[in-house]
N, C-alpha and C positions, 0 to 999 in steps of 0.2 A: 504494500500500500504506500501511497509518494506520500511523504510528511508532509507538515504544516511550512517548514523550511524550503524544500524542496516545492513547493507549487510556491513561493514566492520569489525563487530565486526565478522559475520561470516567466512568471509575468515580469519580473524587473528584464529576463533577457529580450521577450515578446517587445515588449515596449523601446528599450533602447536599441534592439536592432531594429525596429522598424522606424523610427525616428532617424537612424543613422543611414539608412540606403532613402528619405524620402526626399534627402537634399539634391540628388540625381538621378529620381524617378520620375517618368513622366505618368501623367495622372490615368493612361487607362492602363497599367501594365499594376496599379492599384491593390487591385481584388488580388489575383498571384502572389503579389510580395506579401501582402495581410496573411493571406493561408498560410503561406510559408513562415512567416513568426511568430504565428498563432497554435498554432503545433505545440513549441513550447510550453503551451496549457492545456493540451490534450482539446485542441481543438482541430476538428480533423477535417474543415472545411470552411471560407467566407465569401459572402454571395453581396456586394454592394449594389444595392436600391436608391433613385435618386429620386423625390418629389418633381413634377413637373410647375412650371412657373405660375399655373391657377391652383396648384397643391390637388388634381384632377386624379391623378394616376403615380406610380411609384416603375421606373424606369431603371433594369436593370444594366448596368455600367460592366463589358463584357472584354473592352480592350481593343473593339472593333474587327477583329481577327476572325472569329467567329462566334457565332451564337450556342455556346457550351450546350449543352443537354441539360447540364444542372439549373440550370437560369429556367426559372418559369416565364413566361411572355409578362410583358407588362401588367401591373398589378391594381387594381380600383383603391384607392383610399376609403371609401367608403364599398363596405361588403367583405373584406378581404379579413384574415386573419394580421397579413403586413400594416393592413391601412390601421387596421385596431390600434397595433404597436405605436402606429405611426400619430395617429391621433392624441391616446390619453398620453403618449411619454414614458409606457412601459414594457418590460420585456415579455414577451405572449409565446407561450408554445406551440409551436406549429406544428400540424397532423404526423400521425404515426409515421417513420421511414419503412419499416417494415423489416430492417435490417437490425433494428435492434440500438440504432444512432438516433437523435434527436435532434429537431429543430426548431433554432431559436431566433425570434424575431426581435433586434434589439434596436430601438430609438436612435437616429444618428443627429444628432444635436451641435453644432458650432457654439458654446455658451448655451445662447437659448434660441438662436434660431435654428428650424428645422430643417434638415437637409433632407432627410431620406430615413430607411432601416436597412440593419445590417440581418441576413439572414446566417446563422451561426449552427454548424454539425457541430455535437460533441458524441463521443462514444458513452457516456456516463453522464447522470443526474449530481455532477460533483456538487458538495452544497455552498463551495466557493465559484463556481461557474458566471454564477451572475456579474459579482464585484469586477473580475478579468472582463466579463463580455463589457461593463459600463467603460473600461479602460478601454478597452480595444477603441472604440465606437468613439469616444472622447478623441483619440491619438487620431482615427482617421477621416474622422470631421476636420480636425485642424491641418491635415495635410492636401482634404478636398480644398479646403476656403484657402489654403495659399495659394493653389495652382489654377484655381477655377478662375480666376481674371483674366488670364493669357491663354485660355484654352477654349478654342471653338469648339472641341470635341463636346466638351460639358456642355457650354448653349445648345447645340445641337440635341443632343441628351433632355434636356430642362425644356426643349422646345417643342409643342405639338403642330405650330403651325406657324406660317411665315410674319415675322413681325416688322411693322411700320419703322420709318427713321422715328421719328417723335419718341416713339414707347423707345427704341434703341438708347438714345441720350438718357432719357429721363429714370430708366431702371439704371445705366450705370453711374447717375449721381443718388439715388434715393440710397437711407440710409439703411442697415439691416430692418427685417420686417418685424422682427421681435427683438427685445433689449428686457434684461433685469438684474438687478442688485439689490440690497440691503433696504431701499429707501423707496424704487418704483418699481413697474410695471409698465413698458413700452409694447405695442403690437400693431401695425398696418396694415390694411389691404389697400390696392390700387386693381381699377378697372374700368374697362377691359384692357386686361393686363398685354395684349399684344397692338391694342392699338389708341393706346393712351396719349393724348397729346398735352391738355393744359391744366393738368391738376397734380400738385406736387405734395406731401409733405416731408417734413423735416425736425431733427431732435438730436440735442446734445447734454449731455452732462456735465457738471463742471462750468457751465457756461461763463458765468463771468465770477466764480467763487467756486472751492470745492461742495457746497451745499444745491446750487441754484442748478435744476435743470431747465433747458429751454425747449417748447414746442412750438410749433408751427405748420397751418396748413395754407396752401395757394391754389387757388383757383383762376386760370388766366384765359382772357378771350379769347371764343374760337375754338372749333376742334379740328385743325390742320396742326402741319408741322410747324408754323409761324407761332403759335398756340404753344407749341412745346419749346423754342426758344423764350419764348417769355416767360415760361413756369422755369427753364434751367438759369433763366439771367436773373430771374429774383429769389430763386436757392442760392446762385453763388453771392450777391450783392448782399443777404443776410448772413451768411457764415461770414461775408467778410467784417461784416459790421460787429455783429458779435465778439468775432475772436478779439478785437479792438475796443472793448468793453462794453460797445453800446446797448443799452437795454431797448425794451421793445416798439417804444416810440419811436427814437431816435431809428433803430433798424427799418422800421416802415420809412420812414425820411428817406435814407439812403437808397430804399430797393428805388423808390420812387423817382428821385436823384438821378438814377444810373436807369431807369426804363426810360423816362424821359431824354435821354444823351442819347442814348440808342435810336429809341422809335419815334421822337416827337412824343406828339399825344395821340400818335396810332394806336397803340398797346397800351391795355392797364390788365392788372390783375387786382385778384379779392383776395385776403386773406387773415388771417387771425395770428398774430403772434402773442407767446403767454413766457412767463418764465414759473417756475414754482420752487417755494422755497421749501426743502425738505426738511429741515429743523422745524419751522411751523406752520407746515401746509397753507401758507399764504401765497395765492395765485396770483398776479401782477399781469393784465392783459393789455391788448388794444385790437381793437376791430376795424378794418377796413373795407366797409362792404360785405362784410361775409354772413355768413350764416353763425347767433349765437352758438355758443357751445352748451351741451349735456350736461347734468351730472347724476350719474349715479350711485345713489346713495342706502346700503342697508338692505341690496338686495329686494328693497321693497317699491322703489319710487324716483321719481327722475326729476329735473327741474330746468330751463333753459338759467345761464347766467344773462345778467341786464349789463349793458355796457351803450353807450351812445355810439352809432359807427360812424366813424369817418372814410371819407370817400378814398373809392379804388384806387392802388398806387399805381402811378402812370398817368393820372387824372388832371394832377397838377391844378386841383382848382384851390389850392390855400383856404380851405375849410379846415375849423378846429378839430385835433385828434385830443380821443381823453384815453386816460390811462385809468383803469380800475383794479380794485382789487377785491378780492373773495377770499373767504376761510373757507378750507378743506375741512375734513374729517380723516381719521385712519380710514381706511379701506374703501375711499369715494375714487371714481370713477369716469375720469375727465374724456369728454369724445367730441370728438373733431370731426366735423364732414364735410360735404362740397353737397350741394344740389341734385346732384348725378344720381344720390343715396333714395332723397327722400320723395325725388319728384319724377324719380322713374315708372314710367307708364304701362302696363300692360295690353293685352289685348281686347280688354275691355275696356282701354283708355282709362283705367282706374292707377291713381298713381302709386306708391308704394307706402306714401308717406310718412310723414314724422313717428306717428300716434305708433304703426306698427314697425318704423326704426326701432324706437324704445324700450318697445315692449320685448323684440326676438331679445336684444342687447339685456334686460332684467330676467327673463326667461329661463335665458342659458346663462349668465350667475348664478341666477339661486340654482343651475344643475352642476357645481362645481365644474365646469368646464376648462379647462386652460384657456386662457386668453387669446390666443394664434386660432384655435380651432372655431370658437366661438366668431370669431371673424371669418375663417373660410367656411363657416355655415351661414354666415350671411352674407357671405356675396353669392352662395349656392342659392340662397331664397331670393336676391336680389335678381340673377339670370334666368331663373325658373320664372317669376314673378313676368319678367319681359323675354318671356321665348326665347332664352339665351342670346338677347342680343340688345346690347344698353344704345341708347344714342344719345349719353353723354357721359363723360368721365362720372366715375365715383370712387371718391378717396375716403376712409374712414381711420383717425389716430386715436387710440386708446391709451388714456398713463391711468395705474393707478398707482395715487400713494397711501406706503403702507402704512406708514405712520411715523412719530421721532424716535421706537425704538432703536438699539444703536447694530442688532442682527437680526431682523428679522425671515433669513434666508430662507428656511424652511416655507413659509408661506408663500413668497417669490417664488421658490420652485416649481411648488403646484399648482402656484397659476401660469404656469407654461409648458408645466408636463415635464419635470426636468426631476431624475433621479434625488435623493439628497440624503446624504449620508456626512451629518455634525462634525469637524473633525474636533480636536482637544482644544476645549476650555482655555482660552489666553490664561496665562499666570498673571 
Protein backbone atom coordinates (compact mmCIF):
# COMPACT_ATOMS: atom_id res chain seq x y z
CA UNK A 1 0.00 0.00 0.00
CA UNK A 2 1.86 3.70 -1.02
CA UNK A 3 2.11 5.65 2.33
CA UNK A 4 0.94 8.86 3.28
CA UNK A 5 4.75 10.15 2.35
CA UNK A 6 4.82 8.50 -0.69
CA UNK A 7 1.59 9.94 -2.56
CA UNK A 8 2.81 13.31 -1.57
CA UNK A 9 6.05 13.09 -2.76
CA UNK A 10 4.12 12.35 -5.93
CA UNK A 11 1.92 15.12 -6.22
CA UNK A 12 4.92 17.55 -5.32
CA UNK A 13 6.62 15.47 -8.51
CA UNK A 14 3.08 15.68 -10.75
CA UNK A 15 3.10 19.27 -10.14
CA UNK A 16 6.70 20.43 -10.53
CA UNK A 17 7.24 18.41 -13.48
CA UNK A 18 4.51 19.78 -15.02
CA UNK A 19 5.07 23.27 -14.35
CA UNK A 20 8.76 22.64 -15.42
CA UNK A 21 8.01 21.31 -19.28
CA UNK A 22 4.99 24.04 -19.51
CA UNK A 23 7.59 26.93 -20.10
CA UNK A 24 8.12 25.00 -23.68
CA UNK A 25 4.84 23.41 -24.33
CA UNK A 26 2.70 24.42 -26.74
CA UNK A 27 -0.92 24.49 -25.57
CA UNK A 28 -2.47 21.51 -27.57
CA UNK A 29 0.28 18.98 -26.92
CA UNK A 30 -1.44 19.95 -23.00
CA UNK A 31 -3.67 16.95 -22.34
CA UNK A 32 -0.32 14.34 -23.17
CA UNK A 33 2.01 16.04 -20.83
CA UNK A 34 -0.88 16.25 -17.95
CA UNK A 35 -1.33 12.30 -18.35
CA UNK A 36 2.08 11.89 -18.40
CA UNK A 37 2.73 13.70 -14.74
CA UNK A 38 -0.21 12.79 -13.44
CA UNK A 39 0.73 9.08 -13.23
CA UNK A 40 2.67 10.20 -10.46
CA UNK A 41 -0.70 9.81 -8.48
CA UNK A 42 -1.96 6.88 -9.91
CA UNK A 43 -3.60 8.69 -12.24
CA UNK A 44 -3.84 6.72 -15.25
CA UNK A 45 -5.53 9.19 -17.78
CA UNK A 46 -6.42 13.37 -18.52
CA UNK A 47 -9.01 14.32 -20.81
CA UNK A 48 -9.08 18.54 -21.16
CA UNK A 49 -12.74 20.02 -21.63
CA UNK A 50 -12.90 23.77 -22.65
CA UNK A 51 -16.35 25.84 -22.04
CA UNK A 52 -17.38 27.49 -25.26
CA UNK A 53 -17.55 31.51 -25.26
CA UNK A 54 -21.65 31.51 -24.40
CA UNK A 55 -20.50 28.66 -21.65
CA UNK A 56 -23.09 26.43 -24.43
CA UNK A 57 -21.02 23.36 -24.64
CA UNK A 58 -17.69 21.88 -23.19
CA UNK A 59 -15.20 21.28 -26.17
CA UNK A 60 -12.61 18.62 -25.89
CA UNK A 61 -8.81 20.02 -26.53
CA UNK A 62 -7.26 16.97 -28.52
CA UNK A 63 -3.89 18.51 -29.91
CA UNK A 64 -5.46 18.79 -33.28
CA UNK A 65 -3.64 15.43 -34.50
CA UNK A 66 -6.55 13.56 -34.15
CA UNK A 67 -9.63 12.87 -32.56
CA UNK A 68 -8.43 10.06 -29.67
CA UNK A 69 -11.26 7.58 -29.05
CA UNK A 70 -11.02 8.44 -25.57
CA UNK A 71 -12.40 12.18 -26.03
CA UNK A 72 -16.32 11.81 -26.14
CA UNK A 73 -17.65 14.45 -28.97
CA UNK A 74 -18.56 17.79 -27.44
CA UNK A 75 -20.36 17.94 -24.38
CA UNK A 76 -23.81 20.12 -23.21
CA UNK A 77 -23.34 22.05 -20.11
CA UNK A 78 -26.51 21.65 -19.40
CA UNK A 79 -27.80 17.74 -19.24
CA UNK A 80 -24.36 16.30 -19.09
CA UNK A 81 -22.62 14.65 -16.09
CA UNK A 82 -19.35 17.24 -17.26
CA UNK A 83 -21.78 20.32 -17.43
CA UNK A 84 -22.92 19.28 -13.76
CA UNK A 85 -19.14 19.50 -12.63
CA UNK A 86 -18.93 22.21 -14.61
CA UNK A 87 -21.66 24.30 -13.38
CA UNK A 88 -21.81 23.81 -9.32
CA UNK A 89 -17.69 23.93 -9.13
CA UNK A 90 -17.44 20.28 -8.14
CA UNK A 91 -15.86 17.08 -8.66
CA UNK A 92 -18.84 14.48 -10.18
CA UNK A 93 -18.26 10.87 -10.99
CA UNK A 94 -18.68 9.88 -14.11
CA UNK A 95 -20.49 6.57 -15.20
CA UNK A 96 -19.10 3.19 -14.68
CA UNK A 97 -15.67 2.34 -17.17
CA UNK A 98 -16.43 -1.05 -16.91
CA UNK A 99 -12.86 -1.96 -16.44
CA UNK A 100 -12.82 -1.57 -13.01
CA UNK A 101 -11.08 2.55 -13.58
CA UNK A 102 -13.13 5.47 -12.60
CA UNK A 103 -14.15 8.78 -13.93
CA UNK A 104 -13.76 11.95 -12.69
CA UNK A 105 -15.12 15.16 -13.67
CA UNK A 106 -13.11 17.95 -12.16
CA UNK A 107 -13.88 21.80 -12.30
CA UNK A 108 -11.09 23.62 -14.32
CA UNK A 109 -11.13 27.15 -12.65
CA UNK A 110 -8.26 30.13 -13.60
CA UNK A 111 -8.89 31.72 -9.79
CA UNK A 112 -12.46 31.98 -10.33
CA UNK A 113 -13.05 32.05 -13.70
CA UNK A 114 -14.28 29.04 -15.59
CA UNK A 115 -12.44 27.51 -18.14
CA UNK A 116 -13.74 24.09 -18.74
CA UNK A 117 -13.48 20.35 -16.65
CA UNK A 118 -10.91 18.01 -16.52
CA UNK A 119 -12.12 14.50 -17.14
CA UNK A 120 -9.80 12.29 -14.68
CA UNK A 121 -9.13 7.99 -14.91
CA UNK A 122 -7.99 6.64 -11.70
CA UNK A 123 -7.57 2.98 -11.10
CA UNK A 124 -8.78 3.27 -7.35
CA UNK A 125 -11.30 5.30 -5.03
CA UNK A 126 -7.95 6.73 -3.26
CA UNK A 127 -9.46 8.85 -0.53
CA UNK A 128 -6.72 11.44 -1.25
CA UNK A 129 -7.64 11.49 -5.18
CA UNK A 130 -9.78 14.56 -4.90
CA UNK A 131 -7.09 17.19 -3.17
CA UNK A 132 -4.40 15.96 -6.21
CA UNK A 133 -7.29 16.13 -9.00
CA UNK A 134 -8.08 20.06 -7.23
CA UNK A 135 -4.05 20.59 -7.95
CA UNK A 136 -3.85 19.06 -11.06
CA UNK A 137 -6.88 21.31 -12.59
CA UNK A 138 -5.51 24.47 -10.51
CA UNK A 139 -1.76 23.88 -12.37
CA UNK A 140 -3.41 23.59 -15.71
CA UNK A 141 -5.99 26.28 -15.73
CA UNK A 142 -2.94 28.53 -15.19
CA UNK A 143 -0.87 27.01 -17.89
CA UNK A 144 -4.23 27.29 -20.35
CA UNK A 145 -4.75 31.25 -19.38
CA UNK A 146 -0.90 31.91 -20.17
CA UNK A 147 -0.86 30.53 -23.44
CA UNK A 148 -4.41 31.07 -24.50
CA UNK A 149 -3.60 34.90 -25.61
CA UNK A 150 -1.35 33.96 -28.51
CA UNK A 151 -3.17 30.89 -29.49
CA UNK A 152 -5.79 30.67 -32.39
CA UNK A 153 -5.86 27.06 -31.62
CA UNK A 154 -7.84 27.97 -28.39
CA UNK A 155 -10.26 30.63 -30.18
CA UNK A 156 -10.94 28.30 -32.58
CA UNK A 157 -11.80 25.71 -29.64
CA UNK A 158 -13.84 28.49 -27.41
CA UNK A 159 -15.53 29.25 -30.85
CA UNK A 160 -18.97 27.88 -32.23
CA UNK A 161 -19.28 30.31 -34.88
CA UNK A 162 -17.67 33.09 -36.99
CA UNK A 163 -17.35 36.27 -34.84
CA UNK A 164 -17.66 40.13 -35.85
CA UNK A 165 -14.43 42.61 -35.62
CA UNK A 166 -16.49 44.74 -32.90
CA UNK A 167 -17.01 41.41 -30.46
CA UNK A 168 -13.12 40.74 -31.73
CA UNK A 169 -11.79 44.07 -29.92
CA UNK A 170 -14.18 44.23 -27.40
CA UNK A 171 -13.75 40.54 -25.65
CA UNK A 172 -9.87 41.18 -25.83
CA UNK A 173 -10.05 44.31 -23.70
CA UNK A 174 -13.08 43.10 -21.22
CA UNK A 175 -11.85 42.08 -18.10
CA UNK A 176 -12.11 38.25 -16.69
CA UNK A 177 -15.98 37.35 -16.53
CA UNK A 178 -15.73 36.24 -12.87
CA UNK A 179 -13.26 37.94 -10.13
CA UNK A 180 -13.32 37.10 -6.06
CA UNK A 181 -11.54 37.69 -2.91
CA UNK A 182 -11.96 38.36 0.60
CA UNK A 183 -14.08 41.45 0.25
CA UNK A 184 -16.22 40.99 -3.29
CA UNK A 185 -17.84 39.04 -5.67
CA UNK A 186 -17.27 40.09 -9.45
CA UNK A 187 -19.39 38.13 -12.54
CA UNK A 188 -20.23 39.38 -16.27
CA UNK A 189 -22.06 38.39 -19.08
CA UNK A 190 -21.93 40.19 -22.47
CA UNK A 191 -24.37 39.57 -25.50
CA UNK A 192 -24.48 38.23 -28.17
CA UNK A 193 -21.26 37.25 -27.37
CA UNK A 194 -20.15 36.81 -31.09
CA UNK A 195 -21.47 39.91 -32.30
CA UNK A 196 -21.27 42.42 -29.67
CA UNK A 197 -20.51 45.82 -30.80
CA UNK A 198 -21.28 48.84 -28.19
CA UNK A 199 -21.63 47.63 -24.79
CA UNK A 200 -18.71 47.21 -22.46
CA UNK A 201 -18.03 46.64 -18.85
CA UNK A 202 -15.38 47.02 -16.64
CA UNK A 203 -13.72 46.59 -12.85
CA UNK A 204 -10.68 46.85 -10.99
CA UNK A 205 -9.54 46.55 -7.58
CA UNK A 206 -7.32 48.52 -5.61
CA UNK A 207 -8.53 51.36 -7.68
CA UNK A 208 -7.37 54.33 -6.25
CA UNK A 209 -6.50 52.79 -2.41
CA UNK A 210 -6.00 49.17 -1.56
CA UNK A 211 -9.66 49.09 -0.01
CA UNK A 212 -11.66 50.87 -3.16
CA UNK A 213 -12.90 48.62 -5.82
CA UNK A 214 -14.11 50.32 -9.08
CA UNK A 215 -17.08 49.24 -11.40
CA UNK A 216 -18.30 50.25 -14.58
CA UNK A 217 -20.78 49.71 -17.30
CA UNK A 218 -20.82 51.45 -21.03
CA UNK A 219 -23.29 51.44 -23.36
CA UNK A 220 -22.29 53.26 -26.64
CA UNK A 221 -24.37 54.37 -29.81
CA UNK A 222 -25.08 52.17 -32.55
CA UNK A 223 -24.74 48.46 -33.17
CA UNK A 224 -21.84 48.46 -35.89
CA UNK A 225 -18.24 48.21 -35.59
CA UNK A 226 -18.01 52.34 -35.03
CA UNK A 227 -20.23 51.38 -31.95
CA UNK A 228 -17.53 49.19 -30.69
CA UNK A 229 -14.64 51.70 -31.10
CA UNK A 230 -16.52 53.97 -28.97
CA UNK A 231 -17.33 51.37 -26.04
CA UNK A 232 -13.09 50.38 -26.46
CA UNK A 233 -12.05 54.38 -26.48
CA UNK A 234 -14.20 54.83 -23.40
CA UNK A 235 -12.77 51.55 -21.57
CA UNK A 236 -9.22 52.66 -22.26
CA UNK A 237 -9.96 56.69 -21.42
CA UNK A 238 -11.26 55.20 -17.98
CA UNK A 239 -8.46 52.92 -16.95
CA UNK A 240 -6.41 55.62 -17.93
CA UNK A 241 -8.01 58.15 -15.76
CA UNK A 242 -8.23 55.90 -12.86
CA UNK A 243 -4.85 54.57 -12.64
CA UNK A 244 -4.08 58.44 -12.37
CA UNK A 245 -6.38 58.80 -9.38
CA UNK A 246 -9.33 60.07 -10.64
CA UNK A 247 -12.58 59.09 -9.03
CA UNK A 248 -15.68 58.61 -10.91
CA UNK A 249 -16.77 62.08 -11.89
CA UNK A 250 -13.69 63.39 -12.93
CA UNK A 251 -13.25 59.70 -15.15
CA UNK A 252 -16.77 60.44 -16.98
CA UNK A 253 -14.96 64.04 -17.62
CA UNK A 254 -12.04 62.59 -19.28
CA UNK A 255 -13.84 59.48 -21.23
CA UNK A 256 -15.84 62.60 -22.55
CA UNK A 257 -12.72 64.74 -23.19
CA UNK A 258 -11.08 62.04 -25.40
CA UNK A 259 -14.70 61.00 -27.20
CA UNK A 260 -15.11 64.37 -28.07
CA UNK A 261 -11.15 64.71 -29.65
CA UNK A 262 -11.93 61.72 -31.48
CA UNK A 263 -15.49 61.91 -32.84
CA UNK A 264 -16.74 65.58 -32.42
CA UNK A 265 -20.19 65.19 -31.14
CA UNK A 266 -20.68 62.09 -33.58
CA UNK A 267 -20.39 59.60 -30.63
CA UNK A 268 -21.47 59.48 -27.13
CA UNK A 269 -21.89 56.76 -24.81
CA UNK A 270 -24.09 55.93 -21.53
CA UNK A 271 -22.67 54.74 -18.78
CA UNK A 272 -22.59 54.21 -14.89
CA UNK A 273 -19.21 54.44 -13.01
CA UNK A 274 -19.23 53.58 -9.19
CA UNK A 275 -16.32 52.81 -6.89
CA UNK A 276 -17.02 50.94 -3.44
CA UNK A 277 -15.52 51.17 -0.51
CA UNK A 278 -15.00 47.68 1.06
CA UNK A 279 -14.09 48.77 4.63
CA UNK A 280 -17.72 50.27 4.70
CA UNK A 281 -19.69 49.39 1.94
CA UNK A 282 -20.01 52.87 0.87
CA UNK A 283 -20.94 53.13 -2.86
CA UNK A 284 -19.80 56.44 -4.43
CA UNK A 285 -21.57 56.64 -8.08
CA UNK A 286 -22.38 58.82 -11.08
CA UNK A 287 -24.66 58.29 -14.00
CA UNK A 288 -24.42 59.37 -17.37
CA UNK A 289 -27.51 58.57 -19.06
CA UNK A 290 -27.75 55.04 -18.11
CA UNK A 291 -29.86 52.87 -16.70
CA UNK A 292 -30.14 53.05 -12.40
CA UNK A 293 -28.57 50.31 -10.84
CA UNK A 294 -30.13 47.10 -8.78
CA UNK A 295 -29.61 46.03 -5.47
CA UNK A 296 -30.15 43.06 -4.08
CA UNK A 297 -30.74 42.76 -0.83
CA UNK A 298 -31.52 39.40 1.63
CA UNK A 299 -32.39 37.35 -0.91
CA UNK A 300 -35.68 38.72 -0.59
CA UNK A 301 -36.03 42.01 -2.41
CA UNK A 302 -34.45 44.50 -4.82
CA UNK A 303 -34.47 48.23 -5.00
CA UNK A 304 -33.31 50.67 -8.06
CA UNK A 305 -30.54 53.23 -6.42
CA UNK A 306 -31.65 57.27 -7.19
CA UNK A 307 -28.88 59.20 -8.60
CA UNK A 308 -29.80 62.52 -10.93
CA UNK A 309 -28.17 61.56 -14.42
CA UNK A 310 -26.07 63.59 -16.34
CA UNK A 311 -25.88 63.50 -19.86
CA UNK A 312 -24.19 60.87 -22.29
CA UNK A 313 -20.22 61.29 -22.50
CA UNK A 314 -19.43 62.57 -25.92
CA UNK A 315 -22.48 64.91 -25.59
CA UNK A 316 -20.44 67.61 -24.58
CA UNK A 317 -23.49 69.64 -23.49
CA UNK A 318 -21.93 71.12 -19.95
CA UNK A 319 -24.83 69.97 -17.96
CA UNK A 320 -24.31 69.31 -14.11
CA UNK A 321 -22.88 65.63 -13.10
CA UNK A 322 -23.70 64.69 -9.39
CA UNK A 323 -21.94 62.23 -7.54
CA UNK A 324 -23.95 60.17 -4.96
CA UNK A 325 -23.59 57.87 -2.41
CA UNK A 326 -25.24 54.79 -0.94
CA UNK A 327 -24.68 52.33 2.08
CA UNK A 328 -24.21 48.63 1.25
CA UNK A 329 -25.09 45.99 3.56
CA UNK A 330 -22.99 42.53 3.81
CA UNK A 331 -24.10 40.24 1.23
CA UNK A 332 -26.00 43.12 -1.06
CA UNK A 333 -25.84 42.68 -4.52
CA UNK A 334 -24.90 45.53 -6.97
CA UNK A 335 -26.20 44.92 -10.93
CA UNK A 336 -25.33 46.69 -13.74
CA UNK A 337 -27.14 46.56 -17.11
CA UNK A 338 -27.51 48.07 -20.44
CA UNK A 339 -31.18 48.16 -22.07
CA UNK A 340 -30.29 45.05 -24.21
CA UNK A 341 -31.29 43.00 -20.75
CA UNK A 342 -34.59 44.44 -19.97
CA UNK A 343 -36.19 45.69 -23.09
CA UNK A 344 -35.42 42.65 -25.19
CA UNK A 345 -38.51 41.74 -27.17
CA UNK A 346 -39.80 38.59 -27.80
CA UNK A 347 -42.19 37.14 -30.32
CA UNK A 348 -44.88 38.38 -28.87
CA UNK A 349 -43.39 41.75 -28.89
CA UNK A 350 -43.47 41.31 -25.19
CA UNK A 351 -40.22 42.62 -23.62
CA UNK A 352 -38.22 40.84 -21.03
CA UNK A 353 -38.37 43.53 -18.66
CA UNK A 354 -37.10 44.85 -15.47
CA UNK A 355 -39.81 43.31 -13.07
CA UNK A 356 -38.63 39.64 -14.55
CA UNK A 357 -34.73 40.81 -14.65
CA UNK A 358 -35.12 40.94 -10.95
CA UNK A 359 -36.92 38.44 -10.12
CA UNK A 360 -34.66 35.35 -12.33
CA UNK A 361 -31.56 37.57 -10.45
CA UNK A 362 -33.47 36.86 -6.47
CA UNK A 363 -34.75 33.59 -7.70
CA UNK A 364 -31.59 31.93 -8.28
CA UNK A 365 -29.81 33.53 -4.98
CA UNK A 366 -32.01 32.40 -2.64
CA UNK A 367 -31.20 28.77 -4.86
CA UNK A 368 -27.46 29.14 -3.65
CA UNK A 369 -26.34 29.22 -7.19
CA UNK A 370 -22.68 30.43 -7.84
CA UNK A 371 -22.69 33.72 -9.32
CA UNK A 372 -21.18 32.94 -13.11
CA UNK A 373 -23.82 30.31 -13.41
CA UNK A 374 -26.76 32.27 -12.30
CA UNK A 375 -25.68 34.73 -15.09
CA UNK A 376 -25.27 32.17 -17.84
CA UNK A 377 -28.97 31.14 -16.92
CA UNK A 378 -29.83 34.24 -17.78
CA UNK A 379 -28.65 35.08 -20.75
CA UNK A 380 -30.10 31.38 -21.51
CA UNK A 381 -33.60 32.88 -20.55
CA UNK A 382 -32.70 36.06 -22.02
CA UNK A 383 -32.19 34.18 -25.87
CA UNK A 384 -34.86 31.77 -25.26
CA UNK A 385 -37.13 34.73 -24.35
CA UNK A 386 -36.00 36.30 -28.02
CA UNK A 387 -35.74 33.14 -30.34
CA UNK A 388 -32.20 33.10 -29.78
CA UNK A 389 -31.42 36.17 -31.27
CA UNK A 390 -31.11 39.69 -29.22
CA UNK A 391 -31.18 42.88 -31.41
CA UNK A 392 -29.32 44.62 -29.01
CA UNK A 393 -26.33 44.36 -26.90
CA UNK A 394 -26.99 43.10 -23.35
CA UNK A 395 -24.29 43.42 -20.66
CA UNK A 396 -25.14 42.53 -17.03
CA UNK A 397 -22.13 43.30 -13.92
CA UNK A 398 -22.66 41.66 -10.62
CA UNK A 399 -20.36 42.71 -7.38
CA UNK A 400 -21.37 41.47 -4.26
CA UNK A 401 -19.90 42.73 -1.16
CA UNK A 402 -19.35 40.41 1.47
CA UNK A 403 -18.85 42.51 4.17
CA UNK A 404 -15.80 44.37 6.50
CA UNK A 405 -14.96 40.86 7.79
CA UNK A 406 -11.06 40.63 7.22
CA UNK A 407 -11.40 36.58 5.49
CA UNK A 408 -14.34 35.90 4.46
CA UNK A 409 -13.15 33.22 1.76
CA UNK A 410 -15.19 30.48 2.35
CA UNK A 411 -18.38 32.31 1.39
CA UNK A 412 -16.60 33.94 -1.88
CA UNK A 413 -15.84 30.42 -2.98
CA UNK A 414 -19.24 29.38 -3.14
CA UNK A 415 -20.43 31.98 -4.69
CA UNK A 416 -18.43 30.88 -7.67
CA UNK A 417 -18.28 27.36 -7.29
CA UNK A 418 -14.74 27.21 -6.31
CA UNK A 419 -13.27 24.34 -4.10
CA UNK A 420 -12.19 25.68 -0.53
CA UNK A 421 -10.12 24.18 1.70
CA UNK A 422 -8.97 26.89 5.04
CA UNK A 423 -5.21 26.70 5.17
CA UNK A 424 -3.54 27.57 8.81
CA UNK A 425 -4.66 30.15 11.01
CA UNK A 426 -2.13 33.21 10.66
CA UNK A 427 -0.13 33.30 14.08
Amino acid sequence: MESGHDREAGGWRMLAGLLADSHLLALELLPAKASEHAAQVGFTQVLIYLADLQREVLRPLTGGRDRDAAYEAELPVDGSVAGRAYQYGTITAGAPTGSGEHHWWVPLLDGTERLGVLRITTADEDEHAGEYMNLLASAIALIIESKQGISDAHARLTRVRPMNIAAEMQWAQMAPRTYADGRVVISAAMEPAYTISGDAYDYATAARNAHTVHLAIFDAMGHDTAAGLTAHLAIGASRNARRQGAGPVETAAWIEEVLVEQFGHGRYVTGLLAELDTRTGVLTWTNRGHHTPVIIRGSRWSTHLACPPGPPMGTDLALPVTLCQDQLEPGDRIVLYTDGVTEARGADDQEFGLTRFTDFLVRHHTDDLPVPETLRRLVRALLDHHDGRLQDDATVLICEWLGPEPDPSARAAALVGLPYEPGPAPR
